[in-house]
N, C-alpha and C positions, 0 to 999 in steps of 0.2 A: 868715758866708756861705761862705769857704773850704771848712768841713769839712760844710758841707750837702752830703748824697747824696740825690738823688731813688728815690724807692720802686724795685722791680724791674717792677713791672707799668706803670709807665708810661714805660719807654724807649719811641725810639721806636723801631714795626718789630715790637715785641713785645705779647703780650695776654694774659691771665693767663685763667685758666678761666672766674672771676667774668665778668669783661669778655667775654669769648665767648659765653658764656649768655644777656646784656645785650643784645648787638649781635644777634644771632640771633631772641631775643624779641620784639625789635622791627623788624627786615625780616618776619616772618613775618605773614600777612595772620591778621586777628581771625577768627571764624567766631560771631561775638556780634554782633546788632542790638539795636537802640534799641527801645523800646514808642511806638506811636505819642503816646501819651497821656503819655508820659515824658520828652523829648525833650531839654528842660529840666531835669529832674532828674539826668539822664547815669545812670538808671538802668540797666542791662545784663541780657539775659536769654540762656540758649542758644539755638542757634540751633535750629530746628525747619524738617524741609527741607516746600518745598510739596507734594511727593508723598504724596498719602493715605497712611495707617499702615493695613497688616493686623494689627497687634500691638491687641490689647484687654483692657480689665480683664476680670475672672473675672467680675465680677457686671453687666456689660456687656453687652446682647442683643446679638447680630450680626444685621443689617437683613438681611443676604443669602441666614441660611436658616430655611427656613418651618419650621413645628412641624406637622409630620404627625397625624392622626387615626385612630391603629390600632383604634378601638373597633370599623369596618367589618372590620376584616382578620379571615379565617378564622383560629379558633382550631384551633392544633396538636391533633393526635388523642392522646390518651395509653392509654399500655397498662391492664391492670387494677392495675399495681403500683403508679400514677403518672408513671412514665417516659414519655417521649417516646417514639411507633415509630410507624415510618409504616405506613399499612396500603394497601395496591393497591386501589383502587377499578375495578371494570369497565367499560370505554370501548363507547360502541357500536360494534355488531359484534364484539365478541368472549362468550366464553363463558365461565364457570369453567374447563372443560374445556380452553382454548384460544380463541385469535384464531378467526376464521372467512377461508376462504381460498376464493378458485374451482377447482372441480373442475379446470380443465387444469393447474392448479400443484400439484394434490395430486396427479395421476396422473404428473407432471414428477418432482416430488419423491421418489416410487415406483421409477422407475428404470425408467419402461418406454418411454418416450419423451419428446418435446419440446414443449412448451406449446400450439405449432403443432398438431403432427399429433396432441395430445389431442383439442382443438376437432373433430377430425375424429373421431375415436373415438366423441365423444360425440353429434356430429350424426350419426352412423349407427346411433346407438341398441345400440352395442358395452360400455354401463359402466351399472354399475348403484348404486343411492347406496338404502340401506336395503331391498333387494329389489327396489326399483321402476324401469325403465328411462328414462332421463333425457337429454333432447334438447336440450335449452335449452342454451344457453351464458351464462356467467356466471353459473351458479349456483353457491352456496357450499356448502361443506362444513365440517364440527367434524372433531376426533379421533374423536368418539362415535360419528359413523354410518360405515355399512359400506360401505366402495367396493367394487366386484368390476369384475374387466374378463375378460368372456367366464365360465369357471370357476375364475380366479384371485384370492382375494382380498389386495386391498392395503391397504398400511401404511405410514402416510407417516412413513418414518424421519428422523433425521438427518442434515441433508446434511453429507455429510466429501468430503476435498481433501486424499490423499496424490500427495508424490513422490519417487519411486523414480529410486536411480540405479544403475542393472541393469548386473550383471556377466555375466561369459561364462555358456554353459550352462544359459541360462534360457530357455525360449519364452514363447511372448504367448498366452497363451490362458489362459480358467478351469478346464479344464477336458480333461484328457488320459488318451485313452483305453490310450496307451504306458504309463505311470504315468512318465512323464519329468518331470524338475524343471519347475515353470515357476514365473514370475512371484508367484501366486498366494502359495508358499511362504513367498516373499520378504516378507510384508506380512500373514502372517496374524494376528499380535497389534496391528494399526494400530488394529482399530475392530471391535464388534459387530456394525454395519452391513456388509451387502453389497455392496462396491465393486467396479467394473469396470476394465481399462484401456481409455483412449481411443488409439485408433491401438494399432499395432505394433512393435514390433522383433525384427530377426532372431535367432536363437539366438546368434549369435556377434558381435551388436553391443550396442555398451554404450552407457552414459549415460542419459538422462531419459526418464522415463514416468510419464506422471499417470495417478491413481487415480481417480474419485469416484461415487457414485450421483448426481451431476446431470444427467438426461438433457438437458438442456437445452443445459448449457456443452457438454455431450459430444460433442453434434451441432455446434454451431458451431469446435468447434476439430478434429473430423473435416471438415468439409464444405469441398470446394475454392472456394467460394463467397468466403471471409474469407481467404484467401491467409495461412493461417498461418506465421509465420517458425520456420524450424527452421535452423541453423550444425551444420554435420560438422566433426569433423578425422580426415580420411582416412588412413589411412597404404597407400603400394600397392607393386607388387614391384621396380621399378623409376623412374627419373627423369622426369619429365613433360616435353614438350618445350613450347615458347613455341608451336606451333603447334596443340597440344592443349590448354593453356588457355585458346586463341581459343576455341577447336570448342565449349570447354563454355557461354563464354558464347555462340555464335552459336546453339546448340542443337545438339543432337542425336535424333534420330527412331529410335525404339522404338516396340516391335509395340502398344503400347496409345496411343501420340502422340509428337510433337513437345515435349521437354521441354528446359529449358535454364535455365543458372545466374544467380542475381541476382550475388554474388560471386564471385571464385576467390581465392585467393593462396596464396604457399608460408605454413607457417607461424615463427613466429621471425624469425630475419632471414635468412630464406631459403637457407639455403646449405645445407640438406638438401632437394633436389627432391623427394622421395619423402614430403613431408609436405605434404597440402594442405588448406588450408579454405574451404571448402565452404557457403554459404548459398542457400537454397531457400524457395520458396513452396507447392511441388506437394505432394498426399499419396499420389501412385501406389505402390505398394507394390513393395520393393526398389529403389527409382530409382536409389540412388545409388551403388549395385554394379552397376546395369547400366548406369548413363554410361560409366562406366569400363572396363565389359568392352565395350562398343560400340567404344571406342577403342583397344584390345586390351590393357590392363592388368588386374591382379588385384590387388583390395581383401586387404591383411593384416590392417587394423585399420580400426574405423569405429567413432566416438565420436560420441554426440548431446550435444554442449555445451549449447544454447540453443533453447528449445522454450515457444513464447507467449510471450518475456517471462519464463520462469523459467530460472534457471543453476544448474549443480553449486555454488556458493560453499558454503563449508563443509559438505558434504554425501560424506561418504568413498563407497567403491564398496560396492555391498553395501547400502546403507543408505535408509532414508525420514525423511521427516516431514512432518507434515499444513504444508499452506502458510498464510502468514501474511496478514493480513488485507488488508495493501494488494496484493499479489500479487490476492488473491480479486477486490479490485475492482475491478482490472487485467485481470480475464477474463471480467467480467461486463460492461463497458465492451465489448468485440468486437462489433463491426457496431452499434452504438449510434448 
């Protein structure tokens, strides 16, 4: 008994791997139940939790989806080679030739006025649709037959939607009998189509102007009716006093009305007076050289920044591009 040494794993205090495995195995709760049926026999099965399984065998129907009957479903068209290709079938109201549209959107889309005052073109028996003089409203029209209005015949072109951000030395107009630059020049490889500018600018003001044969939008974004938003950044000969910034917003009276500013402010962080911007509703022509000369300054510089909802943003001086779709639906939405 003397030279008896008890093992190493069982001092006490001490626990050997084995022993830790042991004790751990058994504090740890089972996750094995009984079979009802077996209870007695201390038979053990894994545990299976009560929550339905989405897991199923391969050859397993699944209850929850139906077996469709495509024998109804239209059979795909196939070309002569066997391929697949879908082929357009014609909807009513439309033509080979074309959809079918009413005479005041075809005269609209013409570029000779606005849906409005077509209806009235054609209730005074002013258009003519294959020779014959035509009063009804709501009639339609194809590409095929011949509109004429008076002794002009139209063509209902593609409607296009440039914008131009006009540099010095350009006038507003199609059409000069000086042979002076204008506008025009600026935009003649835009389109086949014959586009107009809507509104003005002076020879020596810069920034946005839209292009398009839409007679329609063209009247709405001319018409002071829709108080089109237009932002200047002015630049003038001298410093503006806090008592001329009131003046602009309180109004100022011009020989054609009473006009006056929605904003003023300098621009930047202000510590150049001689730089101001300028927001407006009105479409008087030159207004905003003549607020200023009302107040006895002189415009040096005058920039159209923002005009409908469209901006210079990446658009260098000098330069167009037809506008993009959500712009488009953004001008067709006016007075909506």
């Amino acid at each position: 008994m003397d030279n008896y040494k008890k093992p190493a794993g069982n001092r006490k205090g001490k626990q050997t791997p084995d022993s830790r495995k042991k004790k751990s195995s058994e504090s740890r709760p089972s996750y094995t139940r009984r079979r009802d049926n077996d209870e007695d026999s201390g038979e053990k099965r894994p545990y299976t939790p009560t929550r339905p399984s989405y897991s199923r065998r391969k050859d397993e129907e699944k209850p929850f989806r139906e077996k469709r009957d495509i024998s109804s479903y239209p059979k795909r068209r196939t070309s002569d080679s066997g391929s697949s290709a879908s082929k357009k079938t014609l909807q009513p109201g439309k033509t080979a030739e074309g959809e079918l549209i009413r005479l005041n959107r075809y005269i609209a889309n013409a570029g000779i006025c606005s849906r409005r005052e077509a209806d009235k073109l054609i209730v005074a028996g002013a258009v003519q649709v294959n020779g014959k003089v035509v009063t009804e409203l709501g009639t339609k029209v194809s590409r095929t037959d011949k509109i004429s209005y008076g002794d002009q015949a139209l063509s209902r072109e593609k409607l296009r939607y440039v914008l131009l951000n006009k540099p010095k030395g350009f006038i507003t107009t199609t059409d000069d009998p000086e042979n002076r630059k204008t506008v025009m020049n600026l935009i003649a490889r835009a389109c086949k189509e014959r586009i107009y500018p809507v509104g003005r600018l002076d020879r020596n003001t810069t920034g946005l102007l839209l292009f398009t044969n839409d007679g329609e939008i063209a009247k709405k974004l001319s018409h002071p009716r829709y108080g089109i938003k237009k932002i200047y950044h002015v630049g003038l000969d001298r410093n503006v006093s806090a008592e001329d910034m009131k003046n602009v917003l309180i109004g100022v009276e011009l020989e054609d009305g009473f006009v006056k500013a929605d904003t003023i402010e300098f621009v930047g962080d202000g510590k150049d007076k001689k730089e101001i911007g300028l927001e407006l509703h009105t479409g008087q022509n030159r207004v905003v050289r003549r607020i200023f000369e009302k107040l006895g300054y002189k415009v040096v510089k005058l920039d159209r920044v923002y005009y409908a909802g469209l901006t210079k943003k990446n658009l260098p001086r000098g330069e167009w591009r037809f506008l993009e779709e959500k712009e488009l639906n953004m001008l067709k939405m006016i007075g909506v």
